[in-house]
C-alpha positions, 0 to 999 in steps of 0.5 A, a space after each residue: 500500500 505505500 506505493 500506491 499513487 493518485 491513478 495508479 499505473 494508469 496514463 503509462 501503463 501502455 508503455 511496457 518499459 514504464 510498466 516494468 520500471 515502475 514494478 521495479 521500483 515499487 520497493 523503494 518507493 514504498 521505503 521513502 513513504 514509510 520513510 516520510 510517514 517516520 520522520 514526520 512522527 506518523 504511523 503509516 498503518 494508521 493512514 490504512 485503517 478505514 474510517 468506517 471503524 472510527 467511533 465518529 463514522 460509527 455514530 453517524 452511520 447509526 444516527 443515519 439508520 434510525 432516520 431511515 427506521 423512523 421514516 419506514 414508521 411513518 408509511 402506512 401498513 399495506 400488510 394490514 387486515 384492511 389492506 389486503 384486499 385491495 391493490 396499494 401504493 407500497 409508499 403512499 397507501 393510496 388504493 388503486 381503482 378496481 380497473 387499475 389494480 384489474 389490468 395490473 394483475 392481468 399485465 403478463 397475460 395481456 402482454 
């Protein structure tokens, strides 16, 4: 991973020399970054770690899931005794009109 740059090999990647250079020198590359990443006082598995384990990723992600859980409270139940016997809008709970929710239900036959 320390060798790892903005666009990869991408832009010379056609050039096998380039390629073959740029593979060849992977190792170096990779000593100078850890290199970098030492004298400045920073430890480079720490630049690797993903965010979505930080405690503050963590807590806007649940933050972000009880938004969603709240707004599927708020729709009505289309599952409801009442419901089931008429053809509803999964979001809004509106009914279709018989002849609707009729041509819905033949749609595959018809074609």
């Amino acid at each position: 991973r320390d060798t790892k740059t903005k666009g990869g090999i991408i832009g010379f990647s056609r050039k096998p020399g380039a390629v073959q250079q740029w593979i060849v020198n992977a190792h170096q590359r990779a000593e100078i970054t850890r290199n970098c990443f030492d004298m400045a006082g920073v430890n480079s598995a720490d630049m690797h770690s993903h965010k979505e384990g930080l405690p503050s990723r963590i807590s806007k992600d649940e933050k972000a899931v009880q938004a969603v859980m709240a707004m599927l409270w708020t729709l009505p139940d289309i599952f409801a005794n009442d419901c089931h016997e008429a053809m509803s809008n999964i979001s809004s709970g509106v009914r279709a009109p018989d002849d609707v929710a009729n041509d819905m239900l033949r749609a595959y036959s018809i074609g």
